[in-house]
C-alpha positions in Angstrom: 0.0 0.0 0.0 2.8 2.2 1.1 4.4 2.1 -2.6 1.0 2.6 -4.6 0.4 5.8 -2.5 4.0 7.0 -3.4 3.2 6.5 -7.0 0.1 8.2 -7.1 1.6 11.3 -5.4 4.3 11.0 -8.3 1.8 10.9 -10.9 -0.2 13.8 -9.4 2.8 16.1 -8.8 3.6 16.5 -12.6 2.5 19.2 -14.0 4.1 19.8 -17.4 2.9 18.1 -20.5 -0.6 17.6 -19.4 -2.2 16.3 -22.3 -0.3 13.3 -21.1 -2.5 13.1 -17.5 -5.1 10.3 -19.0 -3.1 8.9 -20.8 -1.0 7.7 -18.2 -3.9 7.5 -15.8 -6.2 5.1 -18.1 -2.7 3.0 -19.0 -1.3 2.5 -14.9 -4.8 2.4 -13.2 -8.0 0.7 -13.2 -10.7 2.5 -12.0 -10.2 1.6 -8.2 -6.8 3.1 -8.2 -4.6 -0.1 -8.6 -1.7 -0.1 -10.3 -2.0 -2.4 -12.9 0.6 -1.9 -15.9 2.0 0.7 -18.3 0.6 -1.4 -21.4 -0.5 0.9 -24.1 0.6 -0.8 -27.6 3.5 1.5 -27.9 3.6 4.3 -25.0 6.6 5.8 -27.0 4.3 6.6 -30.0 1.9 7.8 -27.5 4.3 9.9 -25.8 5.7 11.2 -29.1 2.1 12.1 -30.2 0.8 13.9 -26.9 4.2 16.2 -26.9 3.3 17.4 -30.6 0.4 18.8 -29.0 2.1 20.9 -27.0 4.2 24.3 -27.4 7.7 23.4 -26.5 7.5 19.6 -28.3 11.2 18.8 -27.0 10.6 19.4 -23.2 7.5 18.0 -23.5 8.8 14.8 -25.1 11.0 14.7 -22.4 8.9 14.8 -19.5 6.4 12.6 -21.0 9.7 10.0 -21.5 10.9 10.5 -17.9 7.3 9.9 -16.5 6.8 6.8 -18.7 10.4 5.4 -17.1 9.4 6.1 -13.4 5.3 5.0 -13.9 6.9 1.7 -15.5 9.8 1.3 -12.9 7.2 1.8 -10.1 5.3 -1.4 -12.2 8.6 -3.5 -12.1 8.6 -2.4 -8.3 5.0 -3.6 -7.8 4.9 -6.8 -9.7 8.1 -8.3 -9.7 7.2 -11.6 -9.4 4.8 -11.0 -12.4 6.9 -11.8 -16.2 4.0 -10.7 -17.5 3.8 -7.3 -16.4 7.5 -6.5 -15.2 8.8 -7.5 -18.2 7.2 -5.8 -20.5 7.4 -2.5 -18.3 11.3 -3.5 -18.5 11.0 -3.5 -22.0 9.5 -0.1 -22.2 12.0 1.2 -19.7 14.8 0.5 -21.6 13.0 1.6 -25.2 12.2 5.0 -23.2 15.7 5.6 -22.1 17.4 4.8 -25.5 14.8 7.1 -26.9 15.8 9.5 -24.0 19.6 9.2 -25.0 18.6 9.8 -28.7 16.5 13.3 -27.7 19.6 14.3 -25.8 22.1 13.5 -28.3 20.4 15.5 -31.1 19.1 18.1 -28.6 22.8 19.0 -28.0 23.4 19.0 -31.7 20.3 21.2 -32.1 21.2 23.9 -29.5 25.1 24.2 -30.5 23.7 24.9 -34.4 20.6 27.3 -32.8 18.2 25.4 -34.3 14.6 25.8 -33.2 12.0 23.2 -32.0 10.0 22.4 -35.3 13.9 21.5 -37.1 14.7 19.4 -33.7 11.9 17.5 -33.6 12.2 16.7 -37.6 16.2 15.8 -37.0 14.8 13.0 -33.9 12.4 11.9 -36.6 15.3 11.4 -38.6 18.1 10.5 -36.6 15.6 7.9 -35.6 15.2 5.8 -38.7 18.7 6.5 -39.2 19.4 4.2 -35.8 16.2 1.9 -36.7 18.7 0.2 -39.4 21.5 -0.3 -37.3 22.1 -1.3 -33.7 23.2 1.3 -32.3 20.9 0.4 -29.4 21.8 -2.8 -28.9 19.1 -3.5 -31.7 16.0 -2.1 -29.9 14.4 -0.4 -33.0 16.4 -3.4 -35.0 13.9 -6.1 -34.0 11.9 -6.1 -36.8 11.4 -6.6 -39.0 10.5 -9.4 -41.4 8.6 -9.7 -44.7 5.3 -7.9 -43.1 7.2 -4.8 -42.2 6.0 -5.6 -38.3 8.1 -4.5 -35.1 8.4 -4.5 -31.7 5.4 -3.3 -31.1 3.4 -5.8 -33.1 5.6 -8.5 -31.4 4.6 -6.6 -27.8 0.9 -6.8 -29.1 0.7 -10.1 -29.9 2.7 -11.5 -26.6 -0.1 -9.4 -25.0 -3.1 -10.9 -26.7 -0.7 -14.5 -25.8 -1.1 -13.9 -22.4 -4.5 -12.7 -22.4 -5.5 -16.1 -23.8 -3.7 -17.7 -21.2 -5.4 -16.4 -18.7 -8.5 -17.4 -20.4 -7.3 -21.0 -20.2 -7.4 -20.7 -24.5 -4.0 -22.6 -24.1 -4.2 -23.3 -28.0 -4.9 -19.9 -29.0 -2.1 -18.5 -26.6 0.6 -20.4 -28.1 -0.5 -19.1 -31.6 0.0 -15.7 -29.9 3.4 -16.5 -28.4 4.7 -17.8 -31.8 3.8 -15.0 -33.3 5.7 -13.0 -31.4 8.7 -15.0 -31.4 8.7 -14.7 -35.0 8.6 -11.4 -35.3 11.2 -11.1 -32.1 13.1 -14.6 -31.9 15.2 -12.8 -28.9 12.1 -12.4 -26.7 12.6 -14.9 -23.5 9.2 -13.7 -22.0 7.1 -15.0 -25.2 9.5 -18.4 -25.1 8.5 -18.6 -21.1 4.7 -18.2 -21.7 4.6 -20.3 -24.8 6.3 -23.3 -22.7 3.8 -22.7 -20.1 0.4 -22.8 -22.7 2.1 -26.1 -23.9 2.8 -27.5 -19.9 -1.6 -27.0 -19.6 -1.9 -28.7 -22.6 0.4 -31.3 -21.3 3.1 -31.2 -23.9 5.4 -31.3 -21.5 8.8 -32.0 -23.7 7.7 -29.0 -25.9 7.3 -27.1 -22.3 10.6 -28.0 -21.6 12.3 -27.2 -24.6 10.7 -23.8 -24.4 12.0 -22.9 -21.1 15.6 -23.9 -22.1 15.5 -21.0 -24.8 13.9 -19.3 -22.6 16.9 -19.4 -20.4 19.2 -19.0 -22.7 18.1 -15.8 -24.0 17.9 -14.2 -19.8 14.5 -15.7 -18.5 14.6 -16.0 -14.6 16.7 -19.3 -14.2 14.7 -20.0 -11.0 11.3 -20.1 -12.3 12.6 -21.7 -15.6 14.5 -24.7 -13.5 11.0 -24.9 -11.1 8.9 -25.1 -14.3 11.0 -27.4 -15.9 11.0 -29.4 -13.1 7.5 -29.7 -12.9 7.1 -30.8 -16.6 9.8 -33.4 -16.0 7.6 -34.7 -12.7 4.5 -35.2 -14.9 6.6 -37.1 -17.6 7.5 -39.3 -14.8 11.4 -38.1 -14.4 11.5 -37.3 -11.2 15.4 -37.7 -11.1 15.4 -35.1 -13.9 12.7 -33.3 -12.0 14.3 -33.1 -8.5 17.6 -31.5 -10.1 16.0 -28.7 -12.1 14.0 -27.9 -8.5 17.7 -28.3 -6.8 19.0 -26.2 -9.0 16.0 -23.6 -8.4 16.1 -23.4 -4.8 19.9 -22.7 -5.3 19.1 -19.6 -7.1 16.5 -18.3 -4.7 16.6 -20.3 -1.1 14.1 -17.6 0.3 11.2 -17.9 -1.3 10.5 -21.5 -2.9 7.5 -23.3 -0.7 6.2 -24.4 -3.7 9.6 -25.9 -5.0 10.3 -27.6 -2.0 7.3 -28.4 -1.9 7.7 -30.3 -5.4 10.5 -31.3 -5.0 9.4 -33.2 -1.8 6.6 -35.3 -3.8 9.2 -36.4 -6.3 11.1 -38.1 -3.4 8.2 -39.7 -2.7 8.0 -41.0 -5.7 11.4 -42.2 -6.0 10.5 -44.0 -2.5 13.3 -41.4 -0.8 10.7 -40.6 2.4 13.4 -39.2 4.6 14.7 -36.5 1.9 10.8 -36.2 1.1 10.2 -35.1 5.3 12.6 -32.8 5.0 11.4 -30.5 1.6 7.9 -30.8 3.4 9.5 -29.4 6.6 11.6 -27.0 4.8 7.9 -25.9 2.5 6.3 -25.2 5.7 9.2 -23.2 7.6 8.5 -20.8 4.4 4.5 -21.1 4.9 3.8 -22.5 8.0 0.1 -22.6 6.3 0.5 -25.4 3.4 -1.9 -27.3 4.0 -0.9 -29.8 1.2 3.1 -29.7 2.9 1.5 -31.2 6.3 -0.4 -33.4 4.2 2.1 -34.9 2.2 4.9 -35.2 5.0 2.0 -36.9 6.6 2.1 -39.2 4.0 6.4 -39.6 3.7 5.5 -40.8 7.8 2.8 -43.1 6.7 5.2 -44.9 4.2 8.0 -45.3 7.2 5.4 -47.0 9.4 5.4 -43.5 11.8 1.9 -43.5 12.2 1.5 -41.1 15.1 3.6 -38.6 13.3 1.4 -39.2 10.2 -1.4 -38.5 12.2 -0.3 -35.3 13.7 0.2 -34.0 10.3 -2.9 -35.2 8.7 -4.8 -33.5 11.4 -3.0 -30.7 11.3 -3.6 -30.3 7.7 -7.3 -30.7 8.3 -7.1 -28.2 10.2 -6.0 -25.8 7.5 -8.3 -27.5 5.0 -11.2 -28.8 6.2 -12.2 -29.8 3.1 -9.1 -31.6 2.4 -10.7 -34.9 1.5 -6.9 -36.6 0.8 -5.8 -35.7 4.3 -8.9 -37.6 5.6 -8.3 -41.0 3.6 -5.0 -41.1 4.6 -5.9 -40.0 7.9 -8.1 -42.8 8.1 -5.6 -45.3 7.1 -3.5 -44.6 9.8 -5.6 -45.3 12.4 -6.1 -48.6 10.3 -2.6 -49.6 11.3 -2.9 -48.3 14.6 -6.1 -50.3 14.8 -8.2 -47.5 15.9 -11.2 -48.7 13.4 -13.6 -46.4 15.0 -11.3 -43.2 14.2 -10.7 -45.1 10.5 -14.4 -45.1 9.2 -15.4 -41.8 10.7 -12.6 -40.3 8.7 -13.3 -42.7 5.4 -17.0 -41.4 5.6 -16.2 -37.6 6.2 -13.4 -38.4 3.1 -16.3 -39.8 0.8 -18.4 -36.8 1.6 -15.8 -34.8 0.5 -15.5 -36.5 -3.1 -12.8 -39.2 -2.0 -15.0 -42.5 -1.2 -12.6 -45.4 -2.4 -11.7 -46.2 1.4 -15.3 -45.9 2.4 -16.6 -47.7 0.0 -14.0 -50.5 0.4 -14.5 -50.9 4.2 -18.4 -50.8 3.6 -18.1 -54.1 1.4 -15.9 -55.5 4.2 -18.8 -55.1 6.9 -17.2 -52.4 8.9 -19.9 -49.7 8.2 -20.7 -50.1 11.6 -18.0 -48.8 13.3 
């Protein structure tokens, strides 16, 4: 809360070049205030356009440049975590400032000849595709271009729509998007990441993978790429493969990876390691000492090494957390099986069935034990 406040008092306090106000308004906030994103199509156009509305067109420019670098820093600040939105804010961070270098370069040009305004802004316009054929910048107006004639903006637009279908669950229809994208902008990690993870929901898990890798290679965060990777590996039933891309994740960012641990824990258990298993649970719920599905599954590492009592502890306390954690009942209930305590097992089978999970009830009901 404290940063969004400090953002709006930046936006409010700027006063020059305000025939920029809604556009940055209507691009950074919904209409409850939230910051959500500084995701126009191409804010430098928009910039551009809104300073040749005003008198001084080079300060104006300028301004509008700064306040697009700060509005989409304060993004990256907001929504780290998020590839979607901080990297694309990253992107138009680093576009602004290259287009802040070029103002500055020609303005100095400009002012040592005493040209005047109209002349500078028609040298930028020049200057610009002059630097749009070479990469001067590193090849930030050099992406482009293939047959079509599209750029970076049409590769921005259709990452967007990419991810907009993700989020729709139109998995298919995303990784048209992504490709797209990557063809018009084959150096894009971002559109790599979200491609691989369209093809993980549609459980094409080696094309997920493969994804990921180039992902990586071209600067994605190694940590979610190994934890992703890892995950994909898990459902294609590597879990050696799978528990050292989580290894390797965790490595790169011990401090926040419950979930990782987490994972990484289950694929023990599936390799039959319960004592390595215990310990990623344990280590999942020192991060978030409300996972539920951590207590649960420890539970379960104990079940497998006969430590019933333990089991129990953990199943109950993941009830506890999730009372509608139908799982934690069944196995629950099959601990007190081995303990003997048949009364405690059916009560828990039955609550389990109720729940969605009946196997175990209906199992002891053919058996006669209905009425414990």
């Amino acid at each position: 809360m404290k940063k969004i406040v400090i953002i709006l008092l930046f936006i409010s306090g700027v006063s020059s070049a305000e025939s920029w106000d809604s556009l940055l308004d209507g691009s950074v906030y919904e209409g409850d205030g939230k910051m959500v994103f500084c995701n126009t199509t191409n804010p430098i156009k928009e910039a551009r356009d809104a300073a040749q509305k005003t008198q001084n067109y080079t300060i104006a420019y300028k301004t509008n440049l700064e306040r697009l670098i700060g509005v989409c820093q304060a993004t990256v600040d907001l929504f780290g975590n998020d590839p979607f939105k901080s990297k694309i804010a990253n992107q138009h961070i680093t576009e602004a400032r290259a287009e802040l270098d070029l103002l500055n370069k020609q303005y100095v040009v400009a002012k040592n000849e005493n040209k005047n305004d109209d002349i500078l802004e028609k040298g930028i316009v020049a200057l610009r595709k002059d630097i749009e054929k070479s990469s001067f910048y590193g090849g930030i107006y050099n992406k482009p271009t293939n047959s079509i004639g599209y750029n970076i903006s049409e590769a921005i637009k259709h990452y967007k729509m990419g991810y907009s279908y993700f989020e729709s669950n139109r998995y298919a229809d995303a990784i048209e998007e992504f490709t797209k994208a990557i063809e018009i902008n084959p150096d894009s990690s971002e559109a790599f990441y979200e491609r691989g993870n369209s093809f993980r929901k549609l459980k094409d898990y080696k094309s997920a993978i493969k994804d990921y890798l180039h992902a990586k290679e071209l600067g994605a965060n190694e940590a979610y790429v190994y934890s992703d990777c890892g995950i994909s590996y898990a459902q294609l039933g590597d879990h050696s493969s799978a528990i050292e891309n989580y290894t390797k994740a965790i490595k790169l960012n011990p401090d926040d990876v419950d979930a990782v641990y987490y994972n990484r824990g289950f694929s023990y258990i599936m390799m039959k390691d319960y004592s390595s298993a215990i310990r990623d649970f344990t280590s999942a719920i020192g991060l978030n000492p409300n996972y539920a599905e951590a207590y649960g599954n420890r539970g379960l590492a104990y079940s497998y090494l006969k430590a019933y009592t333990s089991a129990i502890r953990d199943y109950t306390k993941a009830i506890n957390l999730n009372p509608n954690y139908a799982k934690a009942y069944s196995n629950r209930a099959l601990s007190f099986a081995f303990k003997g305590d048949l009364k405690s097992t059916m009560k828990d089978a039955k609550q389990a069935c109720s729940l969605g999970d009946c196997f175990l009830f209906k199992s002891l009901e053919e058996k006669g034990y209905t009425k414990y």
